[in-house]
N, C-alpha and C positions, 0 to 999 in steps of 0.2 A: 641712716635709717633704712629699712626695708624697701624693694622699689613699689609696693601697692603703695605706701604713704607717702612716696613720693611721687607716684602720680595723682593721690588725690591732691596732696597739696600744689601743685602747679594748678590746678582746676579752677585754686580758687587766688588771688588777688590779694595784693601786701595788706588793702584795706580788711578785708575779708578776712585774713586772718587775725590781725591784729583786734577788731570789735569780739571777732569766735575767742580768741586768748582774754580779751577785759572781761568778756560776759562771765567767764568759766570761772577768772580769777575773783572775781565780784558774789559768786554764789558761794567761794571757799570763805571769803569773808562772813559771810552769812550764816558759815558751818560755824567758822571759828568762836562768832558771836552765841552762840548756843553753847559751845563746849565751855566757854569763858559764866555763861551765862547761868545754865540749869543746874548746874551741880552743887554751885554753894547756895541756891536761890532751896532745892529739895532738902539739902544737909541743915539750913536755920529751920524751915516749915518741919521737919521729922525729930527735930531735936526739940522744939519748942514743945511737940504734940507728944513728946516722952519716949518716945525709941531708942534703943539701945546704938551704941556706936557701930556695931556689928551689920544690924538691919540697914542703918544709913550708908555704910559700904556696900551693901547689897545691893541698894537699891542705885546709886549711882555708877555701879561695874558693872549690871549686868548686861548693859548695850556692848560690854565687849565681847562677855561670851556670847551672845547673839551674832556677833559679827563672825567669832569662828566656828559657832555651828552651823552656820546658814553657809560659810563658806563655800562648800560644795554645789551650792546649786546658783552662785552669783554668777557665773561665768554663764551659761545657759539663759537664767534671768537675763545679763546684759545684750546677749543677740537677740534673742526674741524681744524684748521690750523697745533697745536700738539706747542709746548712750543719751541724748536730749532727754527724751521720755525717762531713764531711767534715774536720771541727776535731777532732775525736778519733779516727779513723784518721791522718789524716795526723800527728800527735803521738806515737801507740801504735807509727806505723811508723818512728817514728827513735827512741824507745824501745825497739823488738826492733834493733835496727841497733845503738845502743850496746851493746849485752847481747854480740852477736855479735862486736864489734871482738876481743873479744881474743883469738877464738878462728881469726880468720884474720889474722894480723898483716900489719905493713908497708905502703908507701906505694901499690904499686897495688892492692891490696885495699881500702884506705882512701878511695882516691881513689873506686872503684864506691860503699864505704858512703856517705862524705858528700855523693854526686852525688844518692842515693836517699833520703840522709834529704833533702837539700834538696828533692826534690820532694815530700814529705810538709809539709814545713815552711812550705813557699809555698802549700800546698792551703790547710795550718788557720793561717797568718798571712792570706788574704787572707778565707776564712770568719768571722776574729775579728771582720775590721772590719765586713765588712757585716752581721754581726747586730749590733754594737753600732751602726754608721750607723740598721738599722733599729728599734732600741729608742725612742735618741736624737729631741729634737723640736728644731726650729729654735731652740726656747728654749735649751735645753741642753747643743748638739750640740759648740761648741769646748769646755766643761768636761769634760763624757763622754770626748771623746779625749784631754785633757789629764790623765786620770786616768787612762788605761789607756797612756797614753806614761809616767806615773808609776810604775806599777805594772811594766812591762816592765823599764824601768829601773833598776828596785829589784830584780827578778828578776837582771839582768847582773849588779849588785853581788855579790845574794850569788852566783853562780857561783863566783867564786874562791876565796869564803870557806868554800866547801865543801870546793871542795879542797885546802883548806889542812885540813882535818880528816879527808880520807881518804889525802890521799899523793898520790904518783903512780906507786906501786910494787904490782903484782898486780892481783887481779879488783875489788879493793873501790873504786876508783875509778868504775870501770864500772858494777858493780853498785847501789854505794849512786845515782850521776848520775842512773839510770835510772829510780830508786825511785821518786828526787824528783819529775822529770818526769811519771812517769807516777800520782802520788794526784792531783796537779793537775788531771788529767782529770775523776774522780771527781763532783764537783760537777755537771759538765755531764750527764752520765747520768742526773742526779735534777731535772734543769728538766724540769716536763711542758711548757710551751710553748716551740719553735725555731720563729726563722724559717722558713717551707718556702720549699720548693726552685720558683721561677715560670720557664716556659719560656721560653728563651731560645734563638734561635739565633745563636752566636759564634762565629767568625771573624778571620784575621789582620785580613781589611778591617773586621770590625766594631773592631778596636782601635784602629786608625789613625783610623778615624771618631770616636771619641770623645775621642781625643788632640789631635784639630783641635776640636772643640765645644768644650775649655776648655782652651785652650793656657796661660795661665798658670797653671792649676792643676798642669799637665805640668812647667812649666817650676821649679814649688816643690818637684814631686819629684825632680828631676837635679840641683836646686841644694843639695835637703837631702842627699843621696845625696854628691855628688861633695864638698862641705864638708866632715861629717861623716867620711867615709872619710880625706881628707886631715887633718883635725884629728888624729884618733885615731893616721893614721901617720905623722904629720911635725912635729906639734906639739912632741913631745918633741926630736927633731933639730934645729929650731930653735932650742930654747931650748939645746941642747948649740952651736951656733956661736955663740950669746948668751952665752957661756961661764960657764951654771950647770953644777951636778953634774949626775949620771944620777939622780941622786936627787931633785934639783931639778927637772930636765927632764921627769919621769915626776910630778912633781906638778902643773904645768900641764894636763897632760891631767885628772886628779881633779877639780880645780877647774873645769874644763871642762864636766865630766861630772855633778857637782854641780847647777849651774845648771841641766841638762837636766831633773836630778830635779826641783827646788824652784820651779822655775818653768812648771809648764808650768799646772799646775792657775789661777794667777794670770792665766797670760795667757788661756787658755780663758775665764774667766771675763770679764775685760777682752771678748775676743772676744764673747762672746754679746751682750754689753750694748753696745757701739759697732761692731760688725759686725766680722764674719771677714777681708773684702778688706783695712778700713782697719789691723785692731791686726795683720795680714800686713805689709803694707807699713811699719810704723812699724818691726817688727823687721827687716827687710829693710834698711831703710836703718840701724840699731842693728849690725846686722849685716854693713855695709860699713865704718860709721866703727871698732867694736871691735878688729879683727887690724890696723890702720890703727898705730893705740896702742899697741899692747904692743913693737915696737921702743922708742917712747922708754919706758914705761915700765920694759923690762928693761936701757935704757942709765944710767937714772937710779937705778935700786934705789928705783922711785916705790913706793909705799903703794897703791897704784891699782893695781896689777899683777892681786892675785886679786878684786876688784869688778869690772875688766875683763872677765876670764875668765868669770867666773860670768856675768853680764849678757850678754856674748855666745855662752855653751855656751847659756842658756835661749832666747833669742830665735830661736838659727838652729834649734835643734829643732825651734822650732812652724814651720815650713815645713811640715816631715814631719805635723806635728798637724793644724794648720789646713787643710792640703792636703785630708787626708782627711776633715774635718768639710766642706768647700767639695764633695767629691764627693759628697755627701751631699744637700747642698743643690741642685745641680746637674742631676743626673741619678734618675729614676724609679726604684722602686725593681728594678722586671724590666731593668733596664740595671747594676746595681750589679756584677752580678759582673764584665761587661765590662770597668767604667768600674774598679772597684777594681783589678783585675788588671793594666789597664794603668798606673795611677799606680805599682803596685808594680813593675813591670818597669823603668820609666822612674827610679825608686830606686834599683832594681841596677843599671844601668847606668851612673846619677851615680855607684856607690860603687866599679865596678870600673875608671874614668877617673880620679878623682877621686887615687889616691897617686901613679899614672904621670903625670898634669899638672901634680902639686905638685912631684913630684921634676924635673920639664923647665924647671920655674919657678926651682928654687932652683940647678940647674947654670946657667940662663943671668945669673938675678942672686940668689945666693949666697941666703944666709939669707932675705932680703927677700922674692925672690920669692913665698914660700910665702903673705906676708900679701899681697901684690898680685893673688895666683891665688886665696885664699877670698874678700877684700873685692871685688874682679872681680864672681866671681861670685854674692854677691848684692847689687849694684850693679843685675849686668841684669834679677835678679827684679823688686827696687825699681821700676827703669826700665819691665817688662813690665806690671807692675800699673797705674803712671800711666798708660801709652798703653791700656793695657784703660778705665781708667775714664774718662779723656779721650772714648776711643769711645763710648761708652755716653751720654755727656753729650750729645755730638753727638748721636748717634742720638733720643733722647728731645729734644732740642730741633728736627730736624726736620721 
């Protein structure tokens, strides 16, 4: 890592870090727990109250586009407010937003909440990572975020499983979501050491500038963005022209999602010890052959169907993982909030492409498509990484 975050980190103490690391990773769960939580909790309440399928997509995406129009002024936002303050306001303010949901119902009032929680949520999603990027040491840095992708992950799970213990009927939904969300904060209030807030002056050009400085790293968060997003909404539809059950078809994505969990810590660790570019590129290309496979294995009723799945729900994750441990390594840490803010824009933007190309894929060739448009796409990662390191090769040999 950079030497300012190496000398802040001497400053502080194994203990010290290690509470600043649980507290951070303890509020990601608290995120996870909302993102697992709100969306199927808004999608029963707006279906029940007669809205069109269309409006309840609305209403649950538009904290994405929030997060990349507000992108521009995150960076800005995170110095002057200082990373502590901006991880736990932006969290506390979609936790007073749920509290309020029920008290202004229906879908344009919704549509304002979840526009505003998204921009709370893209403040202290992009504050997470850069205090954990600067805790992190080069030693450690794919494990660290392989643990806090584990950890988020585990949050989404139980989202559902909460609310399957308060209903979907009255305030208690609301109320207990919001509870959870918000003790997860807690923690961070009692780290006496946050990263501070170092000056920065940012800019739409400052994002573009840093977007060109590591274009493949750019190009692991459009690829994890726009996969991901298609997995989660087409994966099951596939498997329903594959002609399993809805019940079967809604299992490949678990098994999907599995993998995300179980593997990420494994391959972090892989990463640190044979570099971040190379165990990148090995999932990348893991990650073209996997969706390639599961035509024939769902034509054969192969035994390989969920080792498939799993093997490639973990690999194509660390895109998103690795991506962010590479920005770490990459850029200084007075560029962090730049450099992070635009990785995560470039995420949302893979993930609000990513159903409408899968589903353009699957109308022009039927089921298949859908594996030609994931495996596609990380084909050109694979491809972006060899010609990066080919460069590099060249460069040092002339």
């Amino acid at each position: 890592m950079k030497t300012e975050d190496t000398v802040a980190r001497a400053a502080l103490s194994a203990r010290d870090i290690r509470l600043s690391l649980a507290a951070v990773l303890i509020s990601d769960f608290g995120v996870g727990v909302l993102f697992g939580f709100q969306p199927p909790l808004i999608a029963f309440l707006l279906e029940r109250a007669g809205h069109s399928n269309f409006m309840i997509g609305m209403v649950v995406s538009i904290g994405t586009l929030a997060v990349i129009l507000l992108g521009p002024l995150y960076p800005s936002m995170l110095t002057r407010i200082g990373m502590r303050r901006s991880l736990v306001g932006g969290i506390l303010l979609a936790v007073l937003l749920i509290l309020a949901m029920p008290l202004y119902t229906g879908a344009p009032a919704w549509l304002v909440s979840r526009f505003l929680s998204g921009v709370g949520l893209g403040l202290a999603w992009i504050a997470s990572e850069i205090w954990l990027n600067r805790l992190a040491t080069d030693a450690n840095r794919s494990i660290v975020m392989g643990l806090y992708a584990t950890v988020f992950a585990l949050g989404v799970f139980a989202g559902p499983l909460l609310l399957e213990l308060t209903g979907t009927e009255g305030l208690a939904p609301f109320v207990v979501g919001a509870l959870a969300v918000a003790v997860s904060v807690v923690p961070l209030m009692l780290v006496r050491h946050a990263p501070a807030a170092e000056p920065e002056h940012a800019s739409s050009r400052g994002l573009l500038r840093v977007m060109a400085t590591a274009p493949v790293v750019m190009l692991a968060a459009l690829t994890a963005g726009l996969v991901e997003s298609a997995d989660l909404s087409l994966l099951p539809l596939f498997g329903l022209k594959y002609g399993l059950s809805e019940t079967a078809a809604l299992r490949l994505v678990s098994v999907f999602l599995v993998g995300n969990v179980i593997l990420q810590l494994p391959i972090g660790h892989l990463a640190d010890r044979y570099g971040r570019r190379n165990i990148l590129s090995v999932c990348a290309v893991i990650s073209t052959v996997g969706p390639l496979l599961l035509p024939l294995a769902l034509g054969h009723a192969s035994p390989w169907l969920w080792p498939v799945l799993f093997v490639w729900g973990g690999t194509m994750y660390s895109f998103y993982t690795q991506g962010i441990a590479l920005i770490g390594d990459t850029y200084p840490s007075h560029e962090l909030p730049t450099a992070n803010t635009a990785f995560v824009m470039v995420y949302c933007a893979g993930g609000m492409l990513g159903p409408g190309l899968g589903g353009i894929a699957m109308d022009l060739w039927h089921a298949d498509g859908f594996v030609l448009l994931v495996a596609s796409a990380a084909l050109v990662l694979a491809l972006g990484i060899g010609l990066e390191t080919l460069r590099r090769r060249t460069a040092r040999a002339a």
